[in-house]
ZATORVO-84385 format. One line per 8 residues: for each residue x, y, z of N, C-alpha, C, O, CB. Coordinates in steps of 0.02 Angstrom, whole numbers, plus 50000, padded with zeros to 5 digits. Glycine has a CB too. Layout:
// ZATORVO-84385
X:Y:Z:X:Y:Z:X:Y:Z:X:Y:Z:X:Y:Z | ...
END
This chain:
// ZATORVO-84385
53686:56111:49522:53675:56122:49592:53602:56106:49609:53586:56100:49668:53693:56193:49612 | 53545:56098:49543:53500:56105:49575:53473:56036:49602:53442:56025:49654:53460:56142:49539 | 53494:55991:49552:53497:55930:49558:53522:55890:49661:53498:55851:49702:53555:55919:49490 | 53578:55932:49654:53572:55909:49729:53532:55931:49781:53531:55903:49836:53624:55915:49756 | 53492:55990:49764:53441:56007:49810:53363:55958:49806:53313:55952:49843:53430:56086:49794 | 53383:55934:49750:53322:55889:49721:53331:55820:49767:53286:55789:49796:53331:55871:49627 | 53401:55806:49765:53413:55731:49801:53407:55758:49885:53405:55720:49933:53508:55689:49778 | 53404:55809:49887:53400:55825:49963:53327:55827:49979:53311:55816:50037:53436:55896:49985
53277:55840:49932:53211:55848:49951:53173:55775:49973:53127:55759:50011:53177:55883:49890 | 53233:55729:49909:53200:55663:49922:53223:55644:49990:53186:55609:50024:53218:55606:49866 | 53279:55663:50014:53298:55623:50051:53257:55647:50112:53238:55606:50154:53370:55620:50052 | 53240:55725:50118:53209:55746:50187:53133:55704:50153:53114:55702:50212:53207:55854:50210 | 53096:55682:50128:53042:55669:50111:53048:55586:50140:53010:55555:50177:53029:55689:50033 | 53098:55571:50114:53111:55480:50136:53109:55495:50224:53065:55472:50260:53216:55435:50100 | 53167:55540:50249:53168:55539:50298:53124:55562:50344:53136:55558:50405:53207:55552:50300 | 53059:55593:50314:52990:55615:50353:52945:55554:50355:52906:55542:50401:52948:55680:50314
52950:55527:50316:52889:55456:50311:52929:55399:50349:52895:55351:50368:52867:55421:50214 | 52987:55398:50362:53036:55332:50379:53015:55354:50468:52997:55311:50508:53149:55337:50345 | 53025:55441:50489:53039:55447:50556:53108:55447:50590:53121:55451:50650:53007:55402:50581 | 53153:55442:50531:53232:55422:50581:53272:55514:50539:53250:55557:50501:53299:55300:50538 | 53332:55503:50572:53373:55552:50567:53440:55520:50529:53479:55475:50542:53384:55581:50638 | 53434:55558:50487:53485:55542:50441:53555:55576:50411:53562:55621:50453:53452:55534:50397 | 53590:55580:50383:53640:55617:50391:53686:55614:50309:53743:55590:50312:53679:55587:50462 | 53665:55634:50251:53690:55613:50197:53742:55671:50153:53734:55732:50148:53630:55590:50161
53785:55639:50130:53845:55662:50084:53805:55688:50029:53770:55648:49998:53902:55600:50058 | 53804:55737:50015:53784:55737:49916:53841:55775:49881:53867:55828:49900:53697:55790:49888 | 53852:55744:49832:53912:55774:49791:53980:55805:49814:53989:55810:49874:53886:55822:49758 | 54017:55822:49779:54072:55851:49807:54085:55916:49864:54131:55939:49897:54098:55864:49755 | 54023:55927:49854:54028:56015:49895:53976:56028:49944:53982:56069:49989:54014:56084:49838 | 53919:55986:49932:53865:55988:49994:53859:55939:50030:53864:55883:50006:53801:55998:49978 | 53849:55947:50090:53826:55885:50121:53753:55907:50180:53759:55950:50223:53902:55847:50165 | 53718:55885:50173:53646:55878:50201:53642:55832:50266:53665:55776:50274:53598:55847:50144
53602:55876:50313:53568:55833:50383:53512:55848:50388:53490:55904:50398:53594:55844:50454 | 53469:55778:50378:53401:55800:50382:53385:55786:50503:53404:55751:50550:53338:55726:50303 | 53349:55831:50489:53336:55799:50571:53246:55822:50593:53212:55873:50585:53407:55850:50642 | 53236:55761:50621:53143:55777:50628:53154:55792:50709:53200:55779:50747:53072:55690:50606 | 53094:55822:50719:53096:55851:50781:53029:55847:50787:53001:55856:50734:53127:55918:50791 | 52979:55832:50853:52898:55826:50866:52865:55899:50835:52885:55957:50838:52879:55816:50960 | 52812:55872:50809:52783:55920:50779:52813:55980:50733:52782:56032:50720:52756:55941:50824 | 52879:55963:50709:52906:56011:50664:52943:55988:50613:52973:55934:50615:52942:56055:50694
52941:56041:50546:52952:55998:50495:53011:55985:50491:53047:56011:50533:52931:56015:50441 | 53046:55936:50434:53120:55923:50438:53169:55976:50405:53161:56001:50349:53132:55857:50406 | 53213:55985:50442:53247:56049:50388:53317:56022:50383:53346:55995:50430:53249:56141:50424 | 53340:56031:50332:53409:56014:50282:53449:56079:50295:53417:56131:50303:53392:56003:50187 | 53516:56079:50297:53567:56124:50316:53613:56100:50275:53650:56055:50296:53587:56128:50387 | 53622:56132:50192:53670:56097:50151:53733:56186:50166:53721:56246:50166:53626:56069:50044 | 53797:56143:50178:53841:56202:50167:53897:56193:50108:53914:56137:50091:53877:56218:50236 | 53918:56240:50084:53957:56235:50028:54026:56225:50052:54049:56253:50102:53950:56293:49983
54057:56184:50013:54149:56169:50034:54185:56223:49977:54181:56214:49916:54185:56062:50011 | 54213:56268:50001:54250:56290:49949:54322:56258:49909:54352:56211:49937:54262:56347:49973 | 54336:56273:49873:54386:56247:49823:54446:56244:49855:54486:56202:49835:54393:56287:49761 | 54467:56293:49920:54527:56269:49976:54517:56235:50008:54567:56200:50018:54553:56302:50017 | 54455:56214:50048:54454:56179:50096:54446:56100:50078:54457:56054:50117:54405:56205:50136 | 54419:56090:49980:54405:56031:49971:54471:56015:49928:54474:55958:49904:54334:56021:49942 | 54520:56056:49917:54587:56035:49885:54634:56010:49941:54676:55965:49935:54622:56098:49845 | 54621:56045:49997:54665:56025:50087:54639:55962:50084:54675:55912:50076:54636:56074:50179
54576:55961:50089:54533:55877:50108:54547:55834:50068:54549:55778:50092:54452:55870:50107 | 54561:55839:49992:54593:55781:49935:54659:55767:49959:54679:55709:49965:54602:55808:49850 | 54701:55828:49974:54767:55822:49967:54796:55780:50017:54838:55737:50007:54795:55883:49967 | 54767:55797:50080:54783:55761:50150:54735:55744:50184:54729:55776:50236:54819:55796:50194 | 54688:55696:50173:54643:55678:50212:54650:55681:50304:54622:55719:50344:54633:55615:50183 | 54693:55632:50314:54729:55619:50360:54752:55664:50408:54745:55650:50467:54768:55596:50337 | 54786:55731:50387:54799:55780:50434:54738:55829:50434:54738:55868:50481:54867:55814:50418 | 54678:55836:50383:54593:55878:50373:54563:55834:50441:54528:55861:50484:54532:55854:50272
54583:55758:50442:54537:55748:50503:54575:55761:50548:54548:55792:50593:54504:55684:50516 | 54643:55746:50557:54664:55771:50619:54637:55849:50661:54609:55866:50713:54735:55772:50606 | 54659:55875:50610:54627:55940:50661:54553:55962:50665:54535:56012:50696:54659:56007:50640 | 54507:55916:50628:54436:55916:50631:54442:55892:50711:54435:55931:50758:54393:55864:50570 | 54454:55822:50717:54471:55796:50793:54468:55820:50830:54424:55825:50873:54516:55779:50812 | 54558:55864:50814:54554:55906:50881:54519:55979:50898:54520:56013:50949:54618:55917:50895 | 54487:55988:50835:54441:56040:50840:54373:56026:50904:54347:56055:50951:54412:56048:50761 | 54370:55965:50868:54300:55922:50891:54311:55904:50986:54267:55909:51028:54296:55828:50833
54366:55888:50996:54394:55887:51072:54399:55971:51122:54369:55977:51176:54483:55853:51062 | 54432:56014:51098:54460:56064:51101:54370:56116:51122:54348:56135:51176:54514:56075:51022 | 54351:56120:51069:54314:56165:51067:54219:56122:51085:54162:56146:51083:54336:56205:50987 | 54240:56070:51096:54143:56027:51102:54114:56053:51048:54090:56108:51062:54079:56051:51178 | 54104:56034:50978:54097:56066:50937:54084:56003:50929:54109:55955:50959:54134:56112:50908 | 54014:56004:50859:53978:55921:50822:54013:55916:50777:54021:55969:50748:53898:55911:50789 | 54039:55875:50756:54083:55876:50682:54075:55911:50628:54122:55932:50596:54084:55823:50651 | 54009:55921:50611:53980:55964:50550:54000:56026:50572:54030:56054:50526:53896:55961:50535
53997:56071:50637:54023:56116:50643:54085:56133:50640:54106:56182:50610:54008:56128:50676 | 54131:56074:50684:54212:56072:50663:54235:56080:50600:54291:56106:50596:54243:56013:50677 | 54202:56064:50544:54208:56055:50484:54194:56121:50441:54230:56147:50398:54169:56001:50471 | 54128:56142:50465:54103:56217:50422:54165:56271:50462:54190:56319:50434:53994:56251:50444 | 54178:56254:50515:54264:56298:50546:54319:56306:50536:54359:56352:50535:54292:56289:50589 | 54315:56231:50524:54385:56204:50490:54397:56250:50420:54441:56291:50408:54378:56111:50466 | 54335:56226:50376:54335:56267:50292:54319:56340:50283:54334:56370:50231:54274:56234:50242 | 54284:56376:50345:54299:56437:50336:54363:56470:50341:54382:56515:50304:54266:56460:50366
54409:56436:50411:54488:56438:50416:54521:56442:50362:54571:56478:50360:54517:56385:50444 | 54498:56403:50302:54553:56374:50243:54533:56420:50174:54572:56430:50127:54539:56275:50225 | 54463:56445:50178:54437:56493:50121:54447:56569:50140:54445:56609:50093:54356:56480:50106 | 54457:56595:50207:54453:56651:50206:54547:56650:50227:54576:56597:50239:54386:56683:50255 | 54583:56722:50228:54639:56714:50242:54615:56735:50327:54561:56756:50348:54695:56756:50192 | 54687:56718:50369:54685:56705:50450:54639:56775:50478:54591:56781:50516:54777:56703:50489 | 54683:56823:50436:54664:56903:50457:54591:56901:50452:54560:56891:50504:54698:56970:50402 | 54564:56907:50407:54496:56890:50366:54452:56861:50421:54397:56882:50442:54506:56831:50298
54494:56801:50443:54446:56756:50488:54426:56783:50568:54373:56786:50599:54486:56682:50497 | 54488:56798:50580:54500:56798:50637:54450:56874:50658:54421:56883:50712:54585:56794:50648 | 54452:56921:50600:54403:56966:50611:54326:56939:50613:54288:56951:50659:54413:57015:50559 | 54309:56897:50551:54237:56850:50583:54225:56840:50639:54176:56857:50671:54228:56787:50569 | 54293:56796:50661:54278:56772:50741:54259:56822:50787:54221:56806:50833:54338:56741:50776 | 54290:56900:50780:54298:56931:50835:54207:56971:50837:54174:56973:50888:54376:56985:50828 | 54190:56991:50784:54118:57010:50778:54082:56933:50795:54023:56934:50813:54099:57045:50693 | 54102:56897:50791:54015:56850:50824:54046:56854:50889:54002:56870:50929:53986:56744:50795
54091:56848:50913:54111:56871:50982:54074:56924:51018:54043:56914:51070:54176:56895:50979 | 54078:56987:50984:54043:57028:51011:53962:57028:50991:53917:57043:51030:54077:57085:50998 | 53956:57013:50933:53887:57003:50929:53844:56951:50972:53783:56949:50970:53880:56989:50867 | 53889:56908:51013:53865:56863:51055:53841:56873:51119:53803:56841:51155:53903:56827:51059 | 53898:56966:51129:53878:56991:51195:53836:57031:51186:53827:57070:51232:53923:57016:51234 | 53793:57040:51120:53738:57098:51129:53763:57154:51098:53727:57204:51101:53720:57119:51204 | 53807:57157:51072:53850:57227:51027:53796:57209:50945:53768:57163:50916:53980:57206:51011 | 53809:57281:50940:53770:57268:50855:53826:57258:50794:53813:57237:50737:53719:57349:50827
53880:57273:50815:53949:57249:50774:54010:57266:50801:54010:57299:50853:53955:57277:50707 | 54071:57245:50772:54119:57245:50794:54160:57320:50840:54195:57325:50891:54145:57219:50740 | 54133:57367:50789:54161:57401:50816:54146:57437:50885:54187:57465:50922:54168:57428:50775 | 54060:57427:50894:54011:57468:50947:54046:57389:50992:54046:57405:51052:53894:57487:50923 | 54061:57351:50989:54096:57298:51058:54138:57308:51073:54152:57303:51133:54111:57235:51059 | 54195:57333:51012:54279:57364:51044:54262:57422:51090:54289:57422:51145:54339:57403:50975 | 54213:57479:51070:54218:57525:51109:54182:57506:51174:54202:57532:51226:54195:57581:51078 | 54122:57453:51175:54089:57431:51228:54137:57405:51281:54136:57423:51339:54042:57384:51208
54174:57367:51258:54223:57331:51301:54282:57357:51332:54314:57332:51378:54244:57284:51270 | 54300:57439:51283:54348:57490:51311:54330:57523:51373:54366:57536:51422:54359:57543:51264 | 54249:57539:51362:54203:57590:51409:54234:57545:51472:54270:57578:51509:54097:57593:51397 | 54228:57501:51482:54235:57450:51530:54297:57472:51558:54294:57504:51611:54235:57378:51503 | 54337:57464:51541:54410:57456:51560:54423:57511:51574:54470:57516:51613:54459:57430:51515 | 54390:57576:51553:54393:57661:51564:54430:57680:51493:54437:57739:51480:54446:57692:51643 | 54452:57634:51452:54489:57691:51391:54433:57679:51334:54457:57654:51283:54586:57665:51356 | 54374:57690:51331:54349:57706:51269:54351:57779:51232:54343:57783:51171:54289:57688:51275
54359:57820:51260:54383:57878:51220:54463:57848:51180:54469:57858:51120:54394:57953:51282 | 54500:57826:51204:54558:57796:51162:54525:57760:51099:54534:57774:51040:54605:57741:51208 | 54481:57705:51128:54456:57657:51091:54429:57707:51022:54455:57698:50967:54396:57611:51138 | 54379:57756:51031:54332:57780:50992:54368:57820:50926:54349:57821:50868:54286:57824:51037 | 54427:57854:50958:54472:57892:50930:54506:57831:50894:54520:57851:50838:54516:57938:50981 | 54518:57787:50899:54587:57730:50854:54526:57696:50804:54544:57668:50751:54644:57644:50922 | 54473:57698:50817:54410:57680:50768:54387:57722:50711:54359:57705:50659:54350:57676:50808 | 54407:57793:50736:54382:57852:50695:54438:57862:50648:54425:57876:50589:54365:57922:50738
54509:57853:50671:54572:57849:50607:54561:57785:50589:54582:57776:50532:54661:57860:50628 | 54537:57735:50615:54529:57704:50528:54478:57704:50515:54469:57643:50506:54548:57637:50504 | 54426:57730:50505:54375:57738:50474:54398:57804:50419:54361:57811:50371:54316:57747:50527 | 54442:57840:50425:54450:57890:50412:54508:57848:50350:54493:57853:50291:54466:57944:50477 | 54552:57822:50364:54607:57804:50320:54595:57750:50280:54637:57734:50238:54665:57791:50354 | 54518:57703:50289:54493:57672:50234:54437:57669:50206:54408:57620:50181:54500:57629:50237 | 54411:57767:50213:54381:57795:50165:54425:57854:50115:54398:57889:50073:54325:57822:50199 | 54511:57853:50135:54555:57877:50109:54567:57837:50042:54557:57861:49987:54606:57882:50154
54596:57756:50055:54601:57728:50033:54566:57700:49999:54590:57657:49962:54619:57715:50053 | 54485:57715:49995:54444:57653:49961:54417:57734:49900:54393:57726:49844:54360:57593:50034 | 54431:57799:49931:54425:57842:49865:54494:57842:49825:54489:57830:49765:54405:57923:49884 | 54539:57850:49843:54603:57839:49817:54599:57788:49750:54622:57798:49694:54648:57809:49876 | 54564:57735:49775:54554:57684:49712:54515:57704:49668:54532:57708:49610:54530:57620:49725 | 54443:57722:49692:54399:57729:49648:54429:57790:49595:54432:57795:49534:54330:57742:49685 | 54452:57840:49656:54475:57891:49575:54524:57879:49537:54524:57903:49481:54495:57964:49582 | 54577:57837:49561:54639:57800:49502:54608:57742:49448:54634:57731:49394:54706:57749:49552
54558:57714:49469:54511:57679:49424:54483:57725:49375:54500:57710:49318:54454:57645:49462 | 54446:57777:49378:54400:57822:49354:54465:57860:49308:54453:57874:49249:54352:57869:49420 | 54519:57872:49330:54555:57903:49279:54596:57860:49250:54634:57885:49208:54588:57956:49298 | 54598:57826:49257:54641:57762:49211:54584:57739:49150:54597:57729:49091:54662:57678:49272 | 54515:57734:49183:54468:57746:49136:54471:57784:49073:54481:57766:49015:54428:57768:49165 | 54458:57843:49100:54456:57905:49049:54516:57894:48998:54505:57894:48938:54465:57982:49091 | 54584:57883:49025:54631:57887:49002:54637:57835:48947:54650:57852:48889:54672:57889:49046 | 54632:57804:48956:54624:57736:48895:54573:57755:48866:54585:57729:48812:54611:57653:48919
54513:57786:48858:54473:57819:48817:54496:57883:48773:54476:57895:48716:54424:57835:48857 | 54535:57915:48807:54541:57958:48746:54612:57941:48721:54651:57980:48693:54531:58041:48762 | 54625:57870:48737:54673:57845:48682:54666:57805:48627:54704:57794:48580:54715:57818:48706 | 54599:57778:48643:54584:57774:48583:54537:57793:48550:54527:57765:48496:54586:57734:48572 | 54484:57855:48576:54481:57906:48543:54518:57940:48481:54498:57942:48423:54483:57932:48580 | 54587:57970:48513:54626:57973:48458:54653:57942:48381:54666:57969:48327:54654:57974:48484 | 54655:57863:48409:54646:57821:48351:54633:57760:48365:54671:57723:48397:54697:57819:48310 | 54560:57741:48335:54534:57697:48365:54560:57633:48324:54563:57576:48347:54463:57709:48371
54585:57660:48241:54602:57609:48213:54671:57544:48217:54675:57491:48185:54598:57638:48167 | 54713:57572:48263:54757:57577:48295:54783:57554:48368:54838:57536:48390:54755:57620:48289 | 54714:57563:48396:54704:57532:48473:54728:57469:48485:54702:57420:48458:54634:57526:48494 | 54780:57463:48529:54800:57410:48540:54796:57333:48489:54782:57273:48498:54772:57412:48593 | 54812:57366:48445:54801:57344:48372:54870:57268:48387:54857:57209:48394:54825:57429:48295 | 54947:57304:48387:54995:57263:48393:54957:57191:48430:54953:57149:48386:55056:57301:48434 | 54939:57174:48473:54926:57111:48511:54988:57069:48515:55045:57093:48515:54869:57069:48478 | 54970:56999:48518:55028:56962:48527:55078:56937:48446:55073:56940:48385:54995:56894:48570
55129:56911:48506:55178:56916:48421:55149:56874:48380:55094:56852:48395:55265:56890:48417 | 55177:56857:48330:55149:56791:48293:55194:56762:48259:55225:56791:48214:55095:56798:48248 | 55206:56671:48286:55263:56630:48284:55233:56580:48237:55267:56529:48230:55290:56601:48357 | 55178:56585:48202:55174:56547:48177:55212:56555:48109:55204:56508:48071:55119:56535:48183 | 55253:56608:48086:55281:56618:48019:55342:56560:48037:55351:56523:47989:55307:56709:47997 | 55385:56543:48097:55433:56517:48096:55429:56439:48060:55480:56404:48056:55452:56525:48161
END
């Protein structure tokens, strides 16, 4: 990886002495835009493709640009952005995403996170006491859930410890069969 940050230095370096704006591919997973601006230095914006979004892009080129396209129509969006949208769509699952989306949403209106915008945007409408209350059960049911794990972890722990405590010589000793006698 470091190597492509290396070809990126050359390239913002070529592209500071040349004066032009350039726009280059590097390797499978980054791609770099150098851009000069008066009196400021050039800055590179390499983003990473994850392993879904660049297996979609091998697999079907053809339908990856289509909806880059119509991303790019739809939303006035620069392609590089259609693209870092497109691959967050395809690396995170919908739920996942669609919660991203909804915090820069509110973080866009001045909320400090998602949840102080749901209730911001309830106050509005007059039901934020509803709002505040349906925020507080789940805050409540996935700090239920996230101890629930930790202590079934922690004793599943222990538990396999004092099994082989008991006999360590013994511990999962059987393993896999073995076919090579046949």
């Amino acid at each position: 990886m470091n190597i492509y940050f290396t070809i990126c230095s050359i390239l913002s370096t070529a592209a500071a002495t040349s004066g032009f704006i350039q726009h280059a591919s590097i390797g499978p997973s980054y791609s770099a835009t150098l851009t000069k601006k008066t009196n400021t230095p050039i800055t590179l914006h390499a983003t990473p493709i994850g392993p879904m979004a660049r297996l979609k892009k091998m697999q079907d080129p053809e339908e990856y640009n289509r909806v880059i396209e119509q991303k790019i129509k739809r939303s006035k969006m620069t392609r590089e952005e259609a693209e870092a949208d497109y691959n967050q769509f395809l690396e995170n699952p919908p739920f996942y995403y669609a919660l991203e989306k909804k915090e820069e949403y509110y973080k866009s209106l001045g909320y400090k996170d998602i949840f102080e915008g749901m209730i911001g945007e309830a106050v509005k409408e007059g039901k934020g006491d509803e709002m505040r209350q349906r925020i507080a059960k789940f805050r409540l049911q996935s700090k239920i859930k996230a101890a629930t794990v930790l202590i079934t972890a922690i004793v599943v722990f222990f538990w396999v410890q004092t099994i082989y405590n008991a006999d360590p010589e013994h511990f999962l000793k059987g393993g896999l069969p073995d076919y090579s006698r046949r």
